[in-house]
N, C-alpha and C positions, 0 to 999 in steps of 0.2 A: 104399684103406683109410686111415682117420683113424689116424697114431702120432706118437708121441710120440717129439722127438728125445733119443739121449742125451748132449745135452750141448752147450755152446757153448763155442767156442775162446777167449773174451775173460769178463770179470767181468760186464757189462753181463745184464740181467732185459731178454728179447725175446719178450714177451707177445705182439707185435703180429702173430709169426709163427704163432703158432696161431688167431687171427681170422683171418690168410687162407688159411689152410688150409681153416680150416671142419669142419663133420660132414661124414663120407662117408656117403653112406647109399645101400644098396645092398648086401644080403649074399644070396647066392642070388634074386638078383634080386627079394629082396623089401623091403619098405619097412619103417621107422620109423616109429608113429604117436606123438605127443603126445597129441588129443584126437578126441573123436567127437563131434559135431554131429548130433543127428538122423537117425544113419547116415551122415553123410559125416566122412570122415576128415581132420586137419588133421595134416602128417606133420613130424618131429620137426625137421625146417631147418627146417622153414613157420614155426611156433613159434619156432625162436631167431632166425630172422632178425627176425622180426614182432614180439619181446620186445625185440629190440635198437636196433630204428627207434623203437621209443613209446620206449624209454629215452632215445636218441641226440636226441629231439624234445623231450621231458622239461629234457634239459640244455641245449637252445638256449632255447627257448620262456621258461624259467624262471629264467634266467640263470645255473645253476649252478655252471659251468664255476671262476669265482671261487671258489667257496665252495668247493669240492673241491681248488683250489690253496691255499686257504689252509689249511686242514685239512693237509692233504700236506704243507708248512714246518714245519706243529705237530705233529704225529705223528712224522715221521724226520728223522732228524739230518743235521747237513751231512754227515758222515760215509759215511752210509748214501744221500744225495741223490748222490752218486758211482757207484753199483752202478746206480741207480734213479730215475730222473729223473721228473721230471711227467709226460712223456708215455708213456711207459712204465708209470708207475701209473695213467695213463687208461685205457690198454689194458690191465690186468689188471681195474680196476672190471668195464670190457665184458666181457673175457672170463667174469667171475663173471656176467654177465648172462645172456650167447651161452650158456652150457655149463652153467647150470644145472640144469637140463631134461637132459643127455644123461648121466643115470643109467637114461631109460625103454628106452635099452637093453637091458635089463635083462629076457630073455626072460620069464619069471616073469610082469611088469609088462605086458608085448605080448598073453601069450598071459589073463594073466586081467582085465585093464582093456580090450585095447583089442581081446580076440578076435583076434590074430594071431598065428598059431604060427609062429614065426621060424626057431626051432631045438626039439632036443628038450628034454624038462624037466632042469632043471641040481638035481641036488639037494641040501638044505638050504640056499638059497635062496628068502627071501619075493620079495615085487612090490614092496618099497619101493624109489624112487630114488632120494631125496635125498642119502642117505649114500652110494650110488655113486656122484652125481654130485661131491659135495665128495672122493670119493677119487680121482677120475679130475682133478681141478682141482690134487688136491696135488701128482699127477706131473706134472701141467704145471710148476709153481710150481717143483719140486725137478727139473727136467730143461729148464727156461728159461734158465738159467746153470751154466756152470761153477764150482764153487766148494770148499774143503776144509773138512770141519766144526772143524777147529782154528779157522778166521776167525772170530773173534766178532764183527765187524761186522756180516759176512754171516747168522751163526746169529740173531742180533737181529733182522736185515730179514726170514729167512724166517719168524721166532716171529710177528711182526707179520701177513703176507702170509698166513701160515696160519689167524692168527684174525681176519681181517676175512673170509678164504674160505669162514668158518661159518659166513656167513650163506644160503651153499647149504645145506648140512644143515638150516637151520632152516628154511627159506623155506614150509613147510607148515604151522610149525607156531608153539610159543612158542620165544623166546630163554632159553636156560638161563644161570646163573649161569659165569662163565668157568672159576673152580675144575670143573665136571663134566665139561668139555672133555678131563680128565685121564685120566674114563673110557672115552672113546673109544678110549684106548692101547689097553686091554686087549680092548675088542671088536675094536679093528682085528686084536688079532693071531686072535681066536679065528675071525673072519668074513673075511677078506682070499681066502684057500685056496677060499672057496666063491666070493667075487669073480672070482676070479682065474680058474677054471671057467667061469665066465660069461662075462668076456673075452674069454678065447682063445676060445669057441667064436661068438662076436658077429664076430672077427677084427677087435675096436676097437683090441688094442693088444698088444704083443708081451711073450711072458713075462719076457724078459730082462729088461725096461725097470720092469717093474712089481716083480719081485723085487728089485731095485736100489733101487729108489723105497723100499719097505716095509722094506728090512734098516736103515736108521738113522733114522726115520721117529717113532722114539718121543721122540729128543732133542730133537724142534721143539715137541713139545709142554708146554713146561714154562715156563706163560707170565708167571710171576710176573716177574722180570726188567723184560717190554716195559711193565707200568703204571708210572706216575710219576703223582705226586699232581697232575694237571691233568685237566678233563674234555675235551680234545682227541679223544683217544683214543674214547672214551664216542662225543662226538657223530659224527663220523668210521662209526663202527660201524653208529649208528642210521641215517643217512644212508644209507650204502650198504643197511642191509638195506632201511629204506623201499623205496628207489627200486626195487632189486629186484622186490618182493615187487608195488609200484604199475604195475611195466611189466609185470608178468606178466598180471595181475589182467586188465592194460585187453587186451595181448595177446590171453587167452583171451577174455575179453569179446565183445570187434570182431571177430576170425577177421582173414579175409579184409580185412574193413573195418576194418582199423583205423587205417586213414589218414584218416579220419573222426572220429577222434576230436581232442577239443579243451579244454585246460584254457582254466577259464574266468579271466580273468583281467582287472586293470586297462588296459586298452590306452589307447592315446592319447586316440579320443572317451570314453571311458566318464572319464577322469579329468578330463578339459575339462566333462562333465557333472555330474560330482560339485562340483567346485566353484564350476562358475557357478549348480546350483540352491542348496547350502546358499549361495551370496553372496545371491541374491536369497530365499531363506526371511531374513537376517539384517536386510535392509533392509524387511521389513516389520514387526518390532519394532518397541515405541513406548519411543524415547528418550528422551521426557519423563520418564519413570518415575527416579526418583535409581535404584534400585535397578537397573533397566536401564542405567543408565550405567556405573554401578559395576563391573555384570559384564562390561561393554563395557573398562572398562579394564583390568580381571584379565585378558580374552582378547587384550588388543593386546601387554601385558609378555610374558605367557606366549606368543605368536609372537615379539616381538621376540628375548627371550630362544631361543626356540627358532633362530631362525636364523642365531644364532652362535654356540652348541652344534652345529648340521649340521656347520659349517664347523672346528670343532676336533673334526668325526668323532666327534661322541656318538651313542651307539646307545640307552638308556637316561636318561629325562626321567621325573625325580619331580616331581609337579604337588600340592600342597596347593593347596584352596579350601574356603573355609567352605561349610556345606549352606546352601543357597539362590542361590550366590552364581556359576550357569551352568555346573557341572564340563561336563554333556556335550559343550553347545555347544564350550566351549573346546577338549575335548580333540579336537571334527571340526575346529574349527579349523586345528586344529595339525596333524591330520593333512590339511589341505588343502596347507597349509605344505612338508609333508616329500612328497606327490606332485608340487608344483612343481618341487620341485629335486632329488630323487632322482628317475631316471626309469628307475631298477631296481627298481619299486618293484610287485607282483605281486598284493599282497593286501591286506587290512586285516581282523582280526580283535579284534572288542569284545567283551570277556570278562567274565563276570558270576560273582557268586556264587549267585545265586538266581534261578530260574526266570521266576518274577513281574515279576523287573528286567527280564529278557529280552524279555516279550513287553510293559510298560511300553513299553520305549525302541525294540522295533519299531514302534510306533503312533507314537511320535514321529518316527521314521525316516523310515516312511511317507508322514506330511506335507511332510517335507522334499525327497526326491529323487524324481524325476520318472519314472525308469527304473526298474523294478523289480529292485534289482541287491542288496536286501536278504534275507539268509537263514538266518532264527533257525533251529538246530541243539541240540536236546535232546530227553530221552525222549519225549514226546510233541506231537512237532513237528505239526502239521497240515498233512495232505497237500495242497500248494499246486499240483501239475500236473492242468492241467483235462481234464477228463470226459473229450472227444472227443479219444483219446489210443490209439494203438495199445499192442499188449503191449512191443513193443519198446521203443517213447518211454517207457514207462512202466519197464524196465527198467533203461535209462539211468538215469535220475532216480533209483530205487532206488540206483543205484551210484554217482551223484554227491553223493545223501547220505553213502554209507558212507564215502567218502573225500574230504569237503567238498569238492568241488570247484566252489566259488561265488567270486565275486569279492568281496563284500563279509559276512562271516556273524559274525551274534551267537550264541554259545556262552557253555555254564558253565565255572566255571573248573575243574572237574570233568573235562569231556571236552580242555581244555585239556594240563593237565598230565597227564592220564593219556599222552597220547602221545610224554612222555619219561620216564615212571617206569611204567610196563604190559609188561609183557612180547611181551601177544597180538598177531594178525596186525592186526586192526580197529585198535586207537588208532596204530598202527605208519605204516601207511598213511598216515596225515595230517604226518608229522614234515617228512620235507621241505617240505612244505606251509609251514612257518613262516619259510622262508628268506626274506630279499629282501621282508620285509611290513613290514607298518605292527598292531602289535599294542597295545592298549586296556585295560589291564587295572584296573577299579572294584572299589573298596571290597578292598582287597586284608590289611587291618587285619583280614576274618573267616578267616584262610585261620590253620590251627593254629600257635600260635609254636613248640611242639617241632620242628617242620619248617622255619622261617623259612631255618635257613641250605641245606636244601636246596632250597626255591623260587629262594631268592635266586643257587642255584648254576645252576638253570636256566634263569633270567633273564640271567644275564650268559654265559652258553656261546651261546644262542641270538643275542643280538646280538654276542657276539664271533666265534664262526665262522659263522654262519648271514645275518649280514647283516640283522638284523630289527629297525627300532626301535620302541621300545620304551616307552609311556606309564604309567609308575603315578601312578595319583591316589585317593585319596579326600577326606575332610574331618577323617579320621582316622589320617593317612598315617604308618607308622615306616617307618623309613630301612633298607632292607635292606642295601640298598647297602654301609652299615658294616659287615656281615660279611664282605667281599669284599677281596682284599690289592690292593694298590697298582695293580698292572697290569690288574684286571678296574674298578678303580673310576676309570681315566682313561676309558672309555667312558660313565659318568654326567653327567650334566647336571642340577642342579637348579634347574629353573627357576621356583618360587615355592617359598617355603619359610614357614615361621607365624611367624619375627622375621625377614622381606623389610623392611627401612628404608624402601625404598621404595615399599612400597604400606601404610606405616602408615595410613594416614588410612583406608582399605578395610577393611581390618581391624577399626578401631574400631568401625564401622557393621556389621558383622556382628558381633561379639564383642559388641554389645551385646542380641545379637536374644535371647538365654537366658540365664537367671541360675540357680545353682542351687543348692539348698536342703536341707538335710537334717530329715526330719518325725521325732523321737525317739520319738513316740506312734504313729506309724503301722505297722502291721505287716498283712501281707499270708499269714502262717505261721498254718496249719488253726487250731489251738486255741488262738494268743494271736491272731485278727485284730481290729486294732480300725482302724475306720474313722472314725469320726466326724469326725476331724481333716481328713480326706479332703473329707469331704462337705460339711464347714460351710464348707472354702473354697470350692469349687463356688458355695455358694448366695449365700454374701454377697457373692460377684463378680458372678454372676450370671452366670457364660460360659456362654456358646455349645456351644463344641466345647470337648469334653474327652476327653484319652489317658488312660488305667490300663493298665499294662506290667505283666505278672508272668513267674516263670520258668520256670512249667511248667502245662498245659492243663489239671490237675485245680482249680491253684487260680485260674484264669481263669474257670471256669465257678460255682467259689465265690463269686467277685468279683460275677460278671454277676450272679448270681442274687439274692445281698443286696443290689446296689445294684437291682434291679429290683424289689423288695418296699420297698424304702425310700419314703418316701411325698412329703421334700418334694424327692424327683428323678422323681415322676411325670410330670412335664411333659416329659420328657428320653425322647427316644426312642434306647434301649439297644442296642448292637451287639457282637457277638459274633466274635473272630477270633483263631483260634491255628488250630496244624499239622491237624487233625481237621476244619477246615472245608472242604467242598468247594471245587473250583477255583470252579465257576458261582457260590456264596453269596461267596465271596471278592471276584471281581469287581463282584459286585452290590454288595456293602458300599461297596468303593473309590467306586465310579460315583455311589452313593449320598451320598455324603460330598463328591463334589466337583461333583454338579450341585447341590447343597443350596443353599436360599434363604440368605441371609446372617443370617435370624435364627432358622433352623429349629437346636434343641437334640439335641446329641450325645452322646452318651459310651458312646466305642469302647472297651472292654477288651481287651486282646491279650496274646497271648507277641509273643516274636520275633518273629514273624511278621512283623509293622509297622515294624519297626528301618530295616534298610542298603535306600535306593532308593526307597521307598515314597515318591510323593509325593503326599503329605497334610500339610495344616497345621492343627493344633489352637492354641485357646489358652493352656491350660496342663495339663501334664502332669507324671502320677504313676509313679514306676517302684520296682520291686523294686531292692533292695540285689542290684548286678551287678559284673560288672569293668568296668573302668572304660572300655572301649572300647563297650560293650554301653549303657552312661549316654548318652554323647556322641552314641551313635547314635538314639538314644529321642529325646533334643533336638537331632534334624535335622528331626522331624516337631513341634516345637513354632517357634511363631511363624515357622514357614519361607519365608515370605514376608516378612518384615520389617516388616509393616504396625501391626504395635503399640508402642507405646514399651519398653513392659516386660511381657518374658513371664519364666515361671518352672518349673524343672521341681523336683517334688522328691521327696527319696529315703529311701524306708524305711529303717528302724531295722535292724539287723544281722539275719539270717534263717539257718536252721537248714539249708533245702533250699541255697542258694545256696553256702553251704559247700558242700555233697555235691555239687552240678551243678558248680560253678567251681571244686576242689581247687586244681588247678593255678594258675589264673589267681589264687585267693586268697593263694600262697604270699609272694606279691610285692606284692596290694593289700587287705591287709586290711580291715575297717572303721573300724580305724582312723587307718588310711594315708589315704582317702574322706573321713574326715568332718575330719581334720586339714589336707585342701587344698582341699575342696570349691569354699570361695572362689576360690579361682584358676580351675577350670573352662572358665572364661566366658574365660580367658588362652590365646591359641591357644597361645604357648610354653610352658604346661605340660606339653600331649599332648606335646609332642617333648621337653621333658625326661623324662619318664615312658616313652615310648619306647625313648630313648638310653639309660635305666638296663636294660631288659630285654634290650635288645640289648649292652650292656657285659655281664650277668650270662651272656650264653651264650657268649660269648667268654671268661670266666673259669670254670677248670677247678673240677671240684664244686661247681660253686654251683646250686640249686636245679632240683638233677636233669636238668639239661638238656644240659650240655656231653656228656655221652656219647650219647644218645641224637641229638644234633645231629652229633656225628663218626661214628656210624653210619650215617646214611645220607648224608650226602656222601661216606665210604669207599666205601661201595657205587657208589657213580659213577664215583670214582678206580679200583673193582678192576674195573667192568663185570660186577656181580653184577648182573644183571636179576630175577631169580625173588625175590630180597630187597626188591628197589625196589617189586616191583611189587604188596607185602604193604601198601607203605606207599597209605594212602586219605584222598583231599582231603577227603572229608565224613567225619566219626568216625561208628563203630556200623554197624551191618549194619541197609540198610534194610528195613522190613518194609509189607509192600501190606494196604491194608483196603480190601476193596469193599464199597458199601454198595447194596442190594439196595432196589428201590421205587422208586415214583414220583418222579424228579428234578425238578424245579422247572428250566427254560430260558431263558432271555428271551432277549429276540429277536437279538440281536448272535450270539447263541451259536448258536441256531437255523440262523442266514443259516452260519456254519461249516459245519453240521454235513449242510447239506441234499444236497450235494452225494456225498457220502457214501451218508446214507441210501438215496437215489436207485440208487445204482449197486448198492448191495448189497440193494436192495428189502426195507426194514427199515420201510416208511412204519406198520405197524400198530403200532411204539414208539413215535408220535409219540400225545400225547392233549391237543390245543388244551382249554382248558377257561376261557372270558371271557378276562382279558389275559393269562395265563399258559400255557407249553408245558409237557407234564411227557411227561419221559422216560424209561420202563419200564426200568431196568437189569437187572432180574432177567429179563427174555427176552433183552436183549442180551447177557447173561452166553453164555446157552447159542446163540447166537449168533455170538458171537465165536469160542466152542471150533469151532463151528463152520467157519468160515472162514481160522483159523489151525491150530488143532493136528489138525485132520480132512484140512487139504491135501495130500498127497502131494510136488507140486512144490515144491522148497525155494525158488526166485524166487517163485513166486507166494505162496506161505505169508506170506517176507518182504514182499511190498509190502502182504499185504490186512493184516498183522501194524502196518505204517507208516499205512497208509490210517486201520483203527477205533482205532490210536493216543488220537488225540482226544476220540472219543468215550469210549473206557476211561476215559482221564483225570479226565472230569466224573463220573465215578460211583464216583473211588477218589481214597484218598492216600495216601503213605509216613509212615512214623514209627521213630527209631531206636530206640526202645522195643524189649525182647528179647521176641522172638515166644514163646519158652517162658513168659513170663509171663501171659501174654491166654487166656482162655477165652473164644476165639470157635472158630466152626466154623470148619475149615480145609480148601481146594480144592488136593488133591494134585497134577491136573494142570495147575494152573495155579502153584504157591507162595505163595496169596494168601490171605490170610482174610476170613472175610466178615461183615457185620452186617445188619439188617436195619433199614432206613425206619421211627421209631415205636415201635419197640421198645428195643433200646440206643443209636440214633441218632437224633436231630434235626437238619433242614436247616439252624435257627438257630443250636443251642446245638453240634453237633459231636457228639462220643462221648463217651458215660457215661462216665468210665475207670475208675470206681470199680467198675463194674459189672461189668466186664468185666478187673478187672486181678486174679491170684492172688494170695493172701494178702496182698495191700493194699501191693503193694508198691510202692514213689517210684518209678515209671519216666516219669511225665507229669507 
């Protein structure tokens, strides 16, 4: 029989002796089940030992081992390192590992999950384990050493020990806030007596031992005490339950096989591969170009610099480079850099704000590296495992999605940080994942400032215990970094900055590529718009390509539409682009735009849409009165290749909606803050002085609403409030799905996608070839899809055919944070989606009426 000793002679925590002990199993010569396979039983050792080897594989493989000792220094004290040593706290991790699972004890659990009457029924007792298993964990924890609760050393180490042990309890489910932990007291005592029935008749453990365990059991709970304002503690937590919750996962998974299983990772050839193809992608460049040289020497400082930041153990590198002027290059660069000489080095994760960036800089990716080691991760990734694939293989890969396990993947910044501010089991999964990598993080200037100092908190926890370095760049870069206290901000490195002395002369030649200009006659606002000013520049220049920016898709479509009735821009074929545009028209516009003849006439009108990433170069450009990071980013897509002498962007007169969209961001840049520096603009050192003030203002108590709301949620880190963190959301607004219903319009790129697909799910009569054009039925695919996802019974196969028509979804819908109570459109309960139809409130060209469709006329677009 598996018990529990009462007590050890000496203070020392010997965890190691109940690992070898192990589960006994064996009660009336019957057995323990964990799981059922298709009728075969997988029995409850099988399982911990099998949870224990992925784990123990987990922290060789991945290097861990470090990253758990360093945490271990930062969490308990020298004090407490005297009871409790490293290896000792290695062996409790395992033991939360091994003994997770041995709550299914639990006759209840035997007799109604896994069909096995062990004993007879215990009653008022359910089948849950988890909580019996973190109770059978706590009498280990409180009968692993001797000790007197007068020690407050000791009561400290076991406060601690207890709540990283909750990661058993939760392992099924979400992390709660730490405060709720409290409620446990009172269920423990009301449910212990029914536990405790259960034991004894299992003969897991002896009543004496448990009675003793439970009579002082409430004073460990009272965990205010063990936080201290450092997120130590925090990541510590997340780590363990990751790893947990990932060895379970694969455990179950593989059964039997799961010594077969394999993170995928950076190994020796694969980084020998990454860098001699991007060196030979780099030598095929044409260096004649000034403009190729130039980004040729921003990328040799920024490695130079980079390699003596490694060497003073920097974990975090801010990268400023002007738009045009090679960010991505640089920053594979650099991470070619940091796999030469870290050769702990696991992963590499490039992280985007926007989707569009994502599958952008995978087609460049694609050109560059030889091995297919690339793997974009977001909602409707395209299922990349080919056809002739077993259910199993295809399993897998489902699974390697859900817990990225790829060696090179571009994700949003979205599914990024959700995996340290979410509470659930999914983004969870991935946290260890970021240890020991090489992470990428673009255009980081869109991510909300009322959050900044919490990004910035989880930027520097991850390269400070986790071992990850760490790339920010954009061309619109603020210094997070400064909200950070002395000891998180000696792991920074800034290796170009926009007043670099030394790369003045680089600087001047981009700084000159946009000028920018404020129009006082121009207004883009329903009932005063006046263009004229707009359009007589257009004509007496006579450009080519021209951008129009607005803030919101009702007046983008006003835009397009007068300037398309305008008579001397008929020569100028008009394009149409904000949030309402299909993925398939989206791409078409781009592709359009950048195979264009050198004299063929443009003018793209956009929201945001066209901002952060987009590479497109117009010749001059109009934007809506924005914040001023939103300006900067409009003139990345003018002159962005540098081939003009002088380009220009310029900016509406003060605007009524832009108030109400940017409150916030207005508080600090009014119009006449814009129109009073404009000139400078074109000065890289203004964005960083403008920066530096919004970052000094959140550090300064009541100033512009921000400091409290910024100590809220970094407290929530310090108190390991999860249920709080996890309220907080990278993208603002609650997204809402519009399907649009009718003949889709395909070209061929998309087609060659989609075919594979088709094919397997025998969809070919949605296809309708018609001369150069495919058009895609979405209204049968609709009832198609319910078909194949919410009709499936098997929750694996539901989830892959759900990953599979992914894609295909995609092309027939889009999100919008617009509040769904405001839209009179039909809505699909079983799906949460609303619908429109092809020709009616929708246009392939123009998008969605929103006028049409939006109640009592309200600004939501």
């Amino acid at each position: 029989m598996f018990c529990v000793s009462s007590g050890q002679s000496n203070l020392n925590f010997r965890f190691n002796d109940f690992l070898k002990e192990g589960i006994n199993i064996g009660v009336n010569s019957k057995s323990y089940y964990a799981h059922r396979y298709d009728g075969n039983y997988e029995t409850l050792k099988e399982h911990a030992e099998r949870t224990l080897a992925v784990y123990n594989k987990i922290i060789v493989d991945y290097g861990l081992k470090k990253r758990l000792r360093n945490l271990y220094n930062a969490v308990f004290t020298e004090e407490e390192h005297e009871h409790l040593d490293f290896n000792e706290f290695a062996n409790f991790i395992k033991l939360l590992v091994y003994f997770h699972d041995i709550g299914k004890v639990n006759p209840e659990f035997q007799k109604i999950k896994m069909n096995n009457n062990i004993c007879e029924e215990i009653n008022d007792i359910d089948s849950r384990h988890s909580r019996l298993s973190f109770i059978l964990i706590l009498l280990m924890i409180r009968n692993s050493a001797y000790f007197k609760l007068s020690n407050k050393i000791l009561v400290k180490l076991v406060k601690k020990l207890i709540f990283l042990a909750t990661t058993v309890d939760r392992h099924h489910t979400y992390l709660q806030n730490s405060n709720h932990l409290y409620n446990f007291v009172e269920e423990f005592k009301d449910d212990y007596k029914c536990y405790l029935g259960c034991l004894n008749k299992c003969n897991i453990i002896n009543k004496q031992v448990i009675q003793k365990g439970i009579k002082n059991f409430h004073k460990y709970f009272d965990f205010d005490n063990i936080f201290v304002e450092n997120s130590a503690l925090f990541a510590l937590y997340k780590l363990i339950y990751s790893l947990l919750i990932y060895s379970d996962v694969i455990a179950t998974f593989y059964g039997a096989d799961y010594k077969s299983y394999k993170l995928k990772m950076f190994d020796s050839d694969l980084k020998k591969s990454f860098i001699s193809d991007l060196d030979n992608y780099l030598q095929t460049l044409d260096h004649s170009k000034k403009i190729n040289k130039y980004r040729e020497e921003f990328a040799k400082k920024a490695c130079q610099r980079l390699k003596k930041s490694l060497k003073e153990d920097k974990r975090i590198f801010y990268l400023f480079l002007p738009t045009g002027s090679g960010k991505t290059l640089t920053s594979l660069r650099m991470a070619s850099e940091i796999l030469e000489v870290k050769r702990n080095v696991r992963r590499i994760y490039y992280v985007f704000p926007y989707i569009n960036i994502i599958e952008q800089t995978k087609g460049v990716f694609d050109g560059i590296f030889s091995k297919k080691i690339i793997s974009p991760i977001y909602s409707y990734t395209n299922w990349e495992l080919e056809k002739k694939t077993s259910e199993g293989d295809e399993n897998k890969y489902l699974l390697d999605l859900t817990t990225f396990n790829f060696p090179f993947i571009i994700m949003s910044n979205v599914s990024f940080f959700n995996a340290f501010i979410k509470n659930s089991k999914k983004p969870n999964y991935r946290f260890f994942e970021f240890a020991n990598s090489i992470i990428i993080i673009d255009e980081v200037q869109s991510l909300n400032k009322k959050k900044w100092l919490l990004y910035n908190l989880v930027l520097t926890s991850i390269a400070r215990y986790l071992n990850s370095y760490i790339i920010v760049m954009s061309a619109t870069l603020p210094k997070l970094y400064m909200l950070s206290g002395e000891k998180e901000r000696k792991y920074v490195g800034e290796i170009i900055s926009e007043d670099d002395n030394d790369l003045t002369d680089l600087f001047k030649f981009f700084s000159k590529r946009v000028t920018f200009k404020i129009l006082p006659n121009l207004s883009f606002d329903k009932d005063k718009m006046t263009l004229d000013d707009l359009i007589n520049i257009i004509i007496s220049n006579n450009f080519e390509k021209v951008l129009v920016v607005t803030n919101t898709v009702k007046k983008s479509r006003q835009i397009y539409d007068t300037l398309k009735e305008t008579p001397p821009l008929k020569k100028y074929q008009l394009l149409l682009l904000n949030s309402t545009i299909l993925p398939s028209r989206r791409r078409e516009i781009i592709d359009l735009i950048k195979s264009a003849d050198k004299k063929a006439r443009y003018i793209l009108v956009s929201t945001q849409s066209i901002e952060a990433g987009v590479d497109l170069d117009f010749e001059v450009g109009f934007r809506e009165i924005a914040p001023i990071e939103s300006i900067y980013q409009t003139a990345g897509r003018v002159n962005r290749n540098n081939k003009k002498k002088k380009a220009v962007l310029y900016v509406t007169k003060q605007s009524d909606i832009a108030k109400r969209l940017y409150s916030e961001d207005f508080k600090y840049q009014s119009y006449e803050y814009i129109v009073k520096n404009i000139s400078r603009f074109n000065d890289f050192t203004f964005y960083k002085d403008f920066t530096l003030d919004i970052i000094r203002s959140i550090e300064k108590d009541n100033q512009l609403s921000l400091k409290e709301n910024q100590k809220g949620y970094a407290f929530d880190v310090f108190k390991n409030r999860y249920e709080n963190l996890s309220n907080v959301d990278v993208i603002e607004g609650i997204q809402t799905t519009i399907f649009v219903k009718g003949k889709i319009p395909i070209n061929q790129s998309e087609y060659s996608k989609m075919k594979s697909v088709i094919s397997s799910f025998n969809l070919n009569e949605l296809i309708h070839p018609s001369g150069e054009r495919i058009y895609f039925d979405s209204a049968q695919f609709l009832d198609k899809y319910k078909e194949h996802v919410l009709n499936v019974k098997d929750i694996n196969k539901r989830k892959i055919n759900l990953k599979k028509l992914a894609y295909l979804f995609s092309l027939c819908s889009f999100n919008t944070s617009s509040s769904s109570k405001k839209l009179s459109l039909e809505r699909d309960c079983e799906l949460d989606i609303y619908l429109v139809n092809l020709g009616e409130n929708y246009d392939y060209e123009r998008g969605l009426d929103v006028e049409k469709v939006t109640l009592n006329k309200a600004e939501i677009w």
